[in-house]
C-alpha positions as CSV (number, residue, x, y, z in Angstrom):
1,X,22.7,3.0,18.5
2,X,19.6,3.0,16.6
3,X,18.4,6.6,15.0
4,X,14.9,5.8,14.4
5,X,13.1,3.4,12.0
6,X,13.0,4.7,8.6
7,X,10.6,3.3,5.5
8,X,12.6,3.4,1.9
9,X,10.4,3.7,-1.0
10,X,12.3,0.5,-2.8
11,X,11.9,0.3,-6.6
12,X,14.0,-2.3,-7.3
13,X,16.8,0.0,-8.7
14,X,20.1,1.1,-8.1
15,X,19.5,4.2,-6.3
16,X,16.6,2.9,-3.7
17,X,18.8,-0.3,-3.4
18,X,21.9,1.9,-2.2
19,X,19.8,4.3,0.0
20,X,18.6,1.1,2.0
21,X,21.9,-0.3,2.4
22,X,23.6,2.9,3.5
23,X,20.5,3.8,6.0
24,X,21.4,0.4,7.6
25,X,24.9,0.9,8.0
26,X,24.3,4.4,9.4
27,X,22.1,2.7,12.7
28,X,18.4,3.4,11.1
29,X,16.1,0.1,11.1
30,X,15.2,-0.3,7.8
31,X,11.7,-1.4,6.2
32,X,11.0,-1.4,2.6
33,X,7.9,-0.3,0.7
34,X,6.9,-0.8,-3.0
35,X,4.7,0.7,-4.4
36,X,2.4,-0.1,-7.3
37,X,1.6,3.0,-9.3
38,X,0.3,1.5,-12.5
39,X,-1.0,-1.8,-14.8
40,X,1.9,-1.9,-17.1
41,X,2.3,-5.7,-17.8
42,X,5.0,-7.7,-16.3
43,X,6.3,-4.5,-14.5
44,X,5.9,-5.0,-11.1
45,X,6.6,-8.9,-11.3
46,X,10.0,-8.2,-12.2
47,X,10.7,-5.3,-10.0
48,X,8.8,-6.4,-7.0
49,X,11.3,-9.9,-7.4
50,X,14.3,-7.4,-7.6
51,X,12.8,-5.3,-4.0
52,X,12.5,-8.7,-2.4
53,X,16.4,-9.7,-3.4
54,X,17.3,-6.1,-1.7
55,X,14.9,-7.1,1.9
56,X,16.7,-10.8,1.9
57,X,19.9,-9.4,2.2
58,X,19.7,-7.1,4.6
59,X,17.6,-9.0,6.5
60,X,14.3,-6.1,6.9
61,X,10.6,-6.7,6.6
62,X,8.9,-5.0,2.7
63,X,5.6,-4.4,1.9
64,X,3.7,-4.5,-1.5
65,X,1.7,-1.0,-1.9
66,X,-1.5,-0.8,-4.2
67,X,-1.4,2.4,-5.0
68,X,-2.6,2.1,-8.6
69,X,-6.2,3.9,-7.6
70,X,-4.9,7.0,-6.1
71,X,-2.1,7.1,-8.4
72,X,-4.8,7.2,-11.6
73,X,-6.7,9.7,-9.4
74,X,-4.6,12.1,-8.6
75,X,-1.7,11.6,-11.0
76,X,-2.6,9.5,-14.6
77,X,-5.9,11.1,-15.0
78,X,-4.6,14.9,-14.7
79,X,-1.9,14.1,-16.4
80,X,-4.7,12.9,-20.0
81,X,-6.9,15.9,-18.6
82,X,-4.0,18.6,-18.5
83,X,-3.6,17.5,-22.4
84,X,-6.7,18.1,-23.2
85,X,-6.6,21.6,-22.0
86,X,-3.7,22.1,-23.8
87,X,-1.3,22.2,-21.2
88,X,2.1,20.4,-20.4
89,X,2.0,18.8,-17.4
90,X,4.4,17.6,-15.0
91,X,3.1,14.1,-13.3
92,X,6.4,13.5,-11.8
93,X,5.5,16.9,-9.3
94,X,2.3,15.8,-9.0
95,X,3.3,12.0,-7.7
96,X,5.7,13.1,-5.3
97,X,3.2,15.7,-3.8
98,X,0.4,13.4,-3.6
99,X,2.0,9.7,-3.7
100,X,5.8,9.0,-2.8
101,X,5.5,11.7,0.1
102,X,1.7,11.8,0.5
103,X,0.6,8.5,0.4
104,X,3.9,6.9,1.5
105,X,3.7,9.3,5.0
106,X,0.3,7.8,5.5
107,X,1.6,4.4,5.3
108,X,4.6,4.9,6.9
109,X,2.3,6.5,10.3
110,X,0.8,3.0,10.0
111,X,3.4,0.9,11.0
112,X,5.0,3.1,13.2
113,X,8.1,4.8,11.0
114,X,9.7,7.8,12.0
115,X,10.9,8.6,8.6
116,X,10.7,8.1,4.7
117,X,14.1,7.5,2.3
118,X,13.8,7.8,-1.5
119,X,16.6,6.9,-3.9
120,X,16.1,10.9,-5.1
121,X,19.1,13.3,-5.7
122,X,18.1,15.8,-3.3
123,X,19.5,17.1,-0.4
124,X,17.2,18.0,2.7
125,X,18.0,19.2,6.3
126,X,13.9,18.9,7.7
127,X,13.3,23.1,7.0
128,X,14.2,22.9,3.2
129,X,15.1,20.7,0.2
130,X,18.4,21.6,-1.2
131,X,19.9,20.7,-5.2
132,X,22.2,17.5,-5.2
133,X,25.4,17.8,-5.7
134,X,25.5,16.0,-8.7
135,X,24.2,18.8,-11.2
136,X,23.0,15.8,-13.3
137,X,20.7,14.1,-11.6
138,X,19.5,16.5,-9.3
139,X,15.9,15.9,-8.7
140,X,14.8,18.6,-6.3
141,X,12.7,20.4,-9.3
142,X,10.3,17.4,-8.8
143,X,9.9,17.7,-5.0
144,X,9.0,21.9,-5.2
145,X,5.0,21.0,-4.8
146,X,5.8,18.9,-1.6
147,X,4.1,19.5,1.5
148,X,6.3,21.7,4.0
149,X,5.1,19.7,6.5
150,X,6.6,16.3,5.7
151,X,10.2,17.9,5.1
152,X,11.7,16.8,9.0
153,X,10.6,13.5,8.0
154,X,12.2,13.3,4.5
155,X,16.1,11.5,4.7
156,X,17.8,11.1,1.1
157,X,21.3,9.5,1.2
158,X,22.5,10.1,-2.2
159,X,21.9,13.5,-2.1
160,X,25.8,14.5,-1.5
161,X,26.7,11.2,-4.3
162,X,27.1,10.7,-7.8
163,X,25.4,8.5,-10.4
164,X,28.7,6.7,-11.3
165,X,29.8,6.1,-7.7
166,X,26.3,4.8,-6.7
167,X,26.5,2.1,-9.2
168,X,30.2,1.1,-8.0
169,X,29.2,0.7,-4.3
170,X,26.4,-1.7,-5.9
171,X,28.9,-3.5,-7.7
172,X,30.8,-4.3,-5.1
173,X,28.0,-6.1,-3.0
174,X,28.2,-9.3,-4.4
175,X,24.7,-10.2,-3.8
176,X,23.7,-7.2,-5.4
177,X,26.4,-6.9,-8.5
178,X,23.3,-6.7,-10.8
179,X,22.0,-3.5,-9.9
180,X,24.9,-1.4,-11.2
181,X,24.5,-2.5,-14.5
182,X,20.6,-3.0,-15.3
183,X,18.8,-0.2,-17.1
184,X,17.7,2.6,-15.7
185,X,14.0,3.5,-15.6
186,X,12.2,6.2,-17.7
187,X,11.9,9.6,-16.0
188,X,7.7,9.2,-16.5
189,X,6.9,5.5,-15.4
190,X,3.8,4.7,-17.3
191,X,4.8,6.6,-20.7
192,X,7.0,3.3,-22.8
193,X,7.8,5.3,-25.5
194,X,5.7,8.5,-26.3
195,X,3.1,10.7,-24.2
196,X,1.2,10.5,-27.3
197,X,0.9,6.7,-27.2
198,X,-1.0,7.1,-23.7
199,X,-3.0,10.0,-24.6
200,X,-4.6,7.8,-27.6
201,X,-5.7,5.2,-25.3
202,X,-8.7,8.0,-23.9
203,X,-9.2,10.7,-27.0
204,X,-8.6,10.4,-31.0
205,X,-5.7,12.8,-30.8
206,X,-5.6,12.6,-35.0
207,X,-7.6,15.4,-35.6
208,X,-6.4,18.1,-38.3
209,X,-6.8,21.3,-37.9
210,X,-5.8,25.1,-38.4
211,X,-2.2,26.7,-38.2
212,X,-2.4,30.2,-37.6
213,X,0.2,32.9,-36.9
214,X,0.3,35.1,-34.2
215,X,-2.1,37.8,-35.7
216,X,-4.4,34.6,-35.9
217,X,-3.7,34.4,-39.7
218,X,-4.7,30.8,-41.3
219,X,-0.9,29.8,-42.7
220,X,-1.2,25.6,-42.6
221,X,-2.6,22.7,-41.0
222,X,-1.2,20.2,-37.6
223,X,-2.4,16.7,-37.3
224,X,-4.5,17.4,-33.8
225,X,-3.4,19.9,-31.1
226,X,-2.3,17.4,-28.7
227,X,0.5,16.1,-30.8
228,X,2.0,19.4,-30.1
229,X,4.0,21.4,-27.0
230,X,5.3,24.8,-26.5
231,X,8.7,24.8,-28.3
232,X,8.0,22.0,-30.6
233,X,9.2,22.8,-34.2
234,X,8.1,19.6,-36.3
235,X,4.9,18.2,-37.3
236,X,3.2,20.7,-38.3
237,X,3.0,22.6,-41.9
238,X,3.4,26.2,-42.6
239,X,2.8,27.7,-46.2
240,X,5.5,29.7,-47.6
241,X,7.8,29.6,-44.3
242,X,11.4,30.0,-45.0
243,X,12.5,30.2,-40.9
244,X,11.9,27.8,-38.6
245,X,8.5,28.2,-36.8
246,X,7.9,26.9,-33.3
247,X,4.7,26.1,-31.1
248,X,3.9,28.8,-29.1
249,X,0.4,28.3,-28.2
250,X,-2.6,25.9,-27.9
251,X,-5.5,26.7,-28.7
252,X,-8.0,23.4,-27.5
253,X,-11.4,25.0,-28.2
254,X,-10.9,25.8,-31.7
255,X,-8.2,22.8,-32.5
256,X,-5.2,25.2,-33.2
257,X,-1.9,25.6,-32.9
258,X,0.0,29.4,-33.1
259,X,2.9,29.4,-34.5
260,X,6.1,31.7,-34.6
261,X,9.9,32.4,-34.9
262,X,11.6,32.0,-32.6
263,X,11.6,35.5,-30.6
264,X,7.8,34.6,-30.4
265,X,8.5,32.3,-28.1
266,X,10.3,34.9,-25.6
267,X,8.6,35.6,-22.2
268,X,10.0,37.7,-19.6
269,X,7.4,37.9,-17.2
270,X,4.3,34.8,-16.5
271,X,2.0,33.8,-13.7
272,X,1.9,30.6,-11.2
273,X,-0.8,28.9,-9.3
274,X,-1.0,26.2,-6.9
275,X,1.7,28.3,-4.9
276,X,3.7,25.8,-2.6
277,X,6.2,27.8,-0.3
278,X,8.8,26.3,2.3
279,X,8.9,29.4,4.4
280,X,6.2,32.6,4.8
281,X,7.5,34.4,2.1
282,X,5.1,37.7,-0.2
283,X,7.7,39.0,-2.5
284,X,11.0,38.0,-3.4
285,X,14.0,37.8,-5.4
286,X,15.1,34.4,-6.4
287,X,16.3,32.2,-9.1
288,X,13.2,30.1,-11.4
289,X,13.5,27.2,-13.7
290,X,10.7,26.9,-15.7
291,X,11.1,23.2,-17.0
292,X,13.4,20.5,-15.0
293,X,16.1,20.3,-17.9
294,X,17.1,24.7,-18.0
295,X,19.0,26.6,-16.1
296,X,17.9,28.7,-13.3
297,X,17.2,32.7,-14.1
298,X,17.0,35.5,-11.7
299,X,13.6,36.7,-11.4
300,X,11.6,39.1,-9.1
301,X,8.1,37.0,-7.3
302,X,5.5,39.0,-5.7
303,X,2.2,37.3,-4.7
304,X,-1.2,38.5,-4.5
305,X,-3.8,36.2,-3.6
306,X,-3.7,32.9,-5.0
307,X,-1.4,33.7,-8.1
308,X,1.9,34.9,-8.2
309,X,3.8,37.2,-10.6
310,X,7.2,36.5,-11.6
311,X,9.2,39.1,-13.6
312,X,12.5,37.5,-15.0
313,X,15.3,39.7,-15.3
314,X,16.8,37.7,-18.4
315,X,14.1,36.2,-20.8
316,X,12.8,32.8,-21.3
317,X,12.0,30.6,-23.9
318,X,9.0,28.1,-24.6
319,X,7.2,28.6,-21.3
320,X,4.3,26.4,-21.0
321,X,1.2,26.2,-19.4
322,X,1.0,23.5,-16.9
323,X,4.5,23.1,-16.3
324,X,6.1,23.8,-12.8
325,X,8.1,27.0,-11.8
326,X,10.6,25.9,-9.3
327,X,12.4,28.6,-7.2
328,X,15.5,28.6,-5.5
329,X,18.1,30.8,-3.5
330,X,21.2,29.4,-4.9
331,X,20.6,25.5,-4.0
332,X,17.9,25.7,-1.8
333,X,14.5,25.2,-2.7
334,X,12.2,27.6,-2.1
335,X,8.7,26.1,-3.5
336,X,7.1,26.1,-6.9
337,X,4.2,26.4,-8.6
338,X,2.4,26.0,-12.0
339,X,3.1,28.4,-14.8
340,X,-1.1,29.6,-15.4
């Protein structure tokens, strides 16, 4: 029996390429979408080749997806503007927020689908996104800015899987042998190497400037504030330093960076905007992760307005402006929002 038609967002990878084959065998009628995000040359040719290998042998309909405008709208361009400010942004929040289930809802409306599939690591039961069970890919920090409405249409089949078991079921589809061993892609899809690289295609990001300490002392020089995030040890020189000094903030206006040890970069309290909840909640106890790659703390929310506060009860280190607060209760996902 069929369980509804559902539209996979196909990359031409291993993980959308497994999510389409097990949605067929579970009774969903499966359509493929890819979608174009960027200009990087040669990049969708080969993937796009790849998607089409997956539709032909399961026999289902794919679509090509512009999306390259809204994409630079709504996800390249804050991504050169948050730098500017001297923030660290998260684009991969942003895109699956306004893109891969904004955009991709809106096309799957159009021809009739009753759900969207990702290849993500994330569990979801249509009231809340949950962590994957695979500690090392879980992904659901990226989906914490998602719309609460689109969560009963969201299915994710690898969510319960891991990495090393997706790419054996590939390998054993003969047809489809290749996906288990090609490369995997970068976690930020139009950054090749550095963000650096993409932020001096816009601005001259090589702009010297001051040092200072954290009494606002001149004490050395930086190559241009932009080459710099909170945390970042390197690249910068300090006169007369004999511990290691970190970022710990930007200042854009006056083309400095501050500089500290490393208990300067301790925080046990911060701020979040751009508040994105899954259920009605005021104030809270919960656990936050302040950057996708740390472990979740305990921490106390209460909001007031458009901000929250958060108060950790065990500190943090290098939290930085732009970057997404994700909380959870145990593995479910509560929301996010961005550290202000």
């Amino acid at each position: 029996m069929k369980k509804g038609k559902v539209l996979v967002g196909m990359s031409g990878g291993v993980d959308s390429t497994v999510t389409s084959v097990l949605l067929q065998k579970e009774g969903y009628e499966v359509e493929g979408v890819y979608m174009k995000l960027h200009d990087k040359p040669g990049y969708h040719e080969e993937n796009w080749k790849k998607v089409q290998k997956v539709a032909d042998y399961l026999g289902v309909k794919v679509h090509f997806y512009d999306l390259s405008e809204a994409f630079n709208a709504n996800v390249y361009e804050y991504f050169v503007e948050s730098y500017k400010q001297g923030l660290t942004p998260n684009p991969c929040v942003m895109c699956n927020r306004t893109i891969k289930f904004g955009k991709m809802i809106d096309f799957a409306d159009s021809i009739g689908a009753d759900f969207i599939a990702t290849g993500h690591y994330i569990q979801c039961d249509g009231s809340f996104i949950y962590a994957a069970d695979d500690p090392n890919k879980d992904q659901s920090y990226f989906l914490s800015e998602v719309k609460k409405e689109v969560l009963p249409r969201l299915i994710f089949p690898l969510g319960t899987w891991v990495k090393e078991d997706v790419k054996a079921y590939a390998a054993e589809i003969e047809p489809l042998k290749e996906f288990s061993t090609q490369k995997e892609s970068s976690e930020i899809c139009f950054v090749e190497n550095t963000y650096d690289e993409v932020l001096a295609k816009h601005i001259n990001i090589d702009v010297p400037g001051e040092t200072v300490d954290t009494e606002g002392n001149v004490v050395g020089t930086h190559k241009g504030y932009m080459h710099y995030t909170i945390g970042k040890r390197r690249g910068f020189f300090v006169n007369g330093a004999h511990d290691p000094h970190f970022v710990v903030e930007i200042k854009p206006e006056d083309n400095q960076i501050v500089v500290g040890t490393r208990e300067k970069l301790e925080e046990n309290a911060f701020e979040v905007k751009e508040i994105n909840l899954f259920e009605a909640l005021t104030e809270f106890d919960c656990e936050v992760k302040v950057r996708y790659r740390t472990s979740a703390v305990p921490c106390h929310v209460k909001i007031e307005g458009e901000k929250a506060t958060v108060r950790l009860k065990e500190p943090v280190f290098g939290l930085a402006k732009g970057q997404v607060a994700a909380f959870y209760d145990g593995k479910r996902l509560l929301g996010g929002g961005v550290i202000c």
